[in-house]
Phi, psi and omega in degrees: 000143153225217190218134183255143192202120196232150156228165192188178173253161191248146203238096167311311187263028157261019170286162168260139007300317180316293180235219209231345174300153201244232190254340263187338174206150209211155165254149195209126175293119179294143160278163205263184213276008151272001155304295183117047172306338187213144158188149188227143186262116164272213184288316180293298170140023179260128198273125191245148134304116181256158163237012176285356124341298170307148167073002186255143209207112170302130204214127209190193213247010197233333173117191189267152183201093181356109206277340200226114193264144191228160181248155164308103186067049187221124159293347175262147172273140184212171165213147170274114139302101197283182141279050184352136173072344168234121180254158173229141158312119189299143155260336166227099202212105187262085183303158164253134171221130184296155193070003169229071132292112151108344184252037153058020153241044146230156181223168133349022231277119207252108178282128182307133179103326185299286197349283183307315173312319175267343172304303181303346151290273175356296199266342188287281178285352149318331213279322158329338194058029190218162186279280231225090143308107191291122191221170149221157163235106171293118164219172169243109191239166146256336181219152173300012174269344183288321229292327212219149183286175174316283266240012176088353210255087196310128159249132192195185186242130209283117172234120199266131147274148209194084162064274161267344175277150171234141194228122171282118195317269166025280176320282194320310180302303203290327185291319200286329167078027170265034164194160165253170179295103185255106197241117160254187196273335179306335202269161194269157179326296213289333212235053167229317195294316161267003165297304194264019172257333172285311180300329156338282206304297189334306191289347203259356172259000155070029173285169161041243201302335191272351191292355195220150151273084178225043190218113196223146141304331190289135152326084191293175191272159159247108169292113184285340183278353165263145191228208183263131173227143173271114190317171193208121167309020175223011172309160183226137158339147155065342210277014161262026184313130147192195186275172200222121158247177184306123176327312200267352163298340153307301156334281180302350174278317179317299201276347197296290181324301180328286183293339188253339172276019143288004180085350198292153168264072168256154190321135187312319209266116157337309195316296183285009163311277171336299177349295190273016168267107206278323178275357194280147185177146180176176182194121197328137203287313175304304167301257186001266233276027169259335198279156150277145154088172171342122150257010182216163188159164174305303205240148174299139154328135179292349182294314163288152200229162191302155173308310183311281226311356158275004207225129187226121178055264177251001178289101152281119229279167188225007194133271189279342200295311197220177194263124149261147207255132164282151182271119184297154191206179177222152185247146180205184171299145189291147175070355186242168168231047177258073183337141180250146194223340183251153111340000000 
């Protein structure tokens, strides 16, 4: 194993209210490429400048998708970040669902709470006082097929630099309890191990989503009428109050609405959705840090299991309780189907 270590700067006001980043994924402006934007330390502690990046493209059950964005008639270079280990409430969560083009039932859909998590971001790097935060983005890989979700999306973890200091996004959300334990099987015992000891703190210092009893296993109603709103400089914490479940069962609550006003014939019950989903797959978090030997590869471990098999009557997991299995993708030459494999 080593470390992909990309630097940049973080754009403060693309958070909400202000702009649409939500609390869990961020955009970070590369330094340009006589800087040295991306580089890896392998195990020995030797440091390489990579380009395997330029030009490259995640290619995945979602199509293909550019790791490094450039805008039309803009010299920056950019990547999108997930925030390894952290789900946040949506704020905006648009399903795909094939077949309702044009007939006006999908949206923006807003999970209660998205506000207040990304207002707090927000203000949380206003307090730097700069336009363009000085960052790196941290993940621990072995080959550059580790770096990125289906979507193209680097996961790793966002560290603002601030003169000698360094400060972890990632932590800071999760110690802060604006966000929950988002556990995939890419990730190692020890960096599962410090996700569920920040979220700990969170519950047991009663912070941020825990200050209230708004975080529930019991199954919330999905409203379709909360949507995506354009922020306002006097939003106030919390007055976006409701119960809060685990980001992705919302997702999946999202397209369940969708597919059944399409008509479609699908299970009445969230449970038998999931059911019938071959990639929802996952496996209890005491187990997960028990296996020997590979935990990551094209097909899930028989050990993981369909997503239902956690949902025992109306209880839905909340975060730490499980593992969830990543979806396979490939990083390969943009337009092409050659892979990158080197550094």
């Amino acid at each position: 194993m080593g470390l992909l270590i990309i630097n940049g700067t973080l754009r403060a006001k693309q958070f909400w209210p202000e702009a649409r980043s939500d609390a869990d994924t961020v955009t970070v402006n590369l330094v340009p490429q006589a800087k040295k934007p991306f580089v890896y330390v392998n195990d020995a502690g030797k440091r390489t400048t990579t380009h395997a990046f330029d030009n490259a493209a995640i290619v995945g059950k979602f199509g293909p998708s550019l790791v490094v964005k450039q805008n039309k008639n803009s010299a920056v270079r950019k990547v999108t970040v997930r925030l390894q280990g952290v789900d946040a409430p949506e704020l905006h969560y648009q399903p795909t669902v094939p077949g309702t083009k044009g007939k006006g039932l999908i949206h923006p859909f807003r999970q209660s709470l998205g506000e207040t998590c990304a207002d707090a971001l927000h203000d949380f790097v206003e307090t730097f006082g700069q336009a363009e935060i000085p960052c790196l983005v941290t993940t621990v890989v072995s080959r550059p097929n580790d770096v990125c979700d289906v979507f193209g999306r680097v996961v790793g973890n966002l560290v603002l630099v601030m003169g000698g200091s360094r400060i972890d996004v990632n932590q800071w959300l999760l110690r802060e309890g604006w966000a929950m334990p988002g556990l995939y099987n890419s990730m190692s015992s020890a960096e599962i191990a410090t996700v569920l000891a920040d979220h700990a703190t969170a519950k047991q210092d009663k912070r941020g989503l825990f200050s209230k009893n708004i975080v529930t296993s019991k199954l919330a109603s999905f409203d379709p009428k909360q949507v995506e709103r354009k922020g306002w400089p006097s939003f106030s914490p919390f007055s976006d109050k409701g119960p809060v479940n685990f980001p992705k069962f919302f997702r999946r609550q999202a397209e369940h609405h969708v597919r059944i006003a399409n008509s479609e014939a699908v299970p009445a019950d969230l449970r038998g959705l999931i059911k019938t989903k071959k990639d929802d797959v996952a496996l209890s978090t005491n187990q997960f840090l028990k296996l020997k030997g590979s935990v990551t590869g094209k097909k899930p471990r028989p050990e993981f299991k369909n997503l239902a098999t956690f949902l025992g009557g109306n209880a839905y997991p909340t975060g730490p309780e499980v593992v969830f299995w990543e979806n396979d993708s490939r990083i390969v030459k943009a337009g092409t189907n050659t892979p990158i494999t080197k550094w």
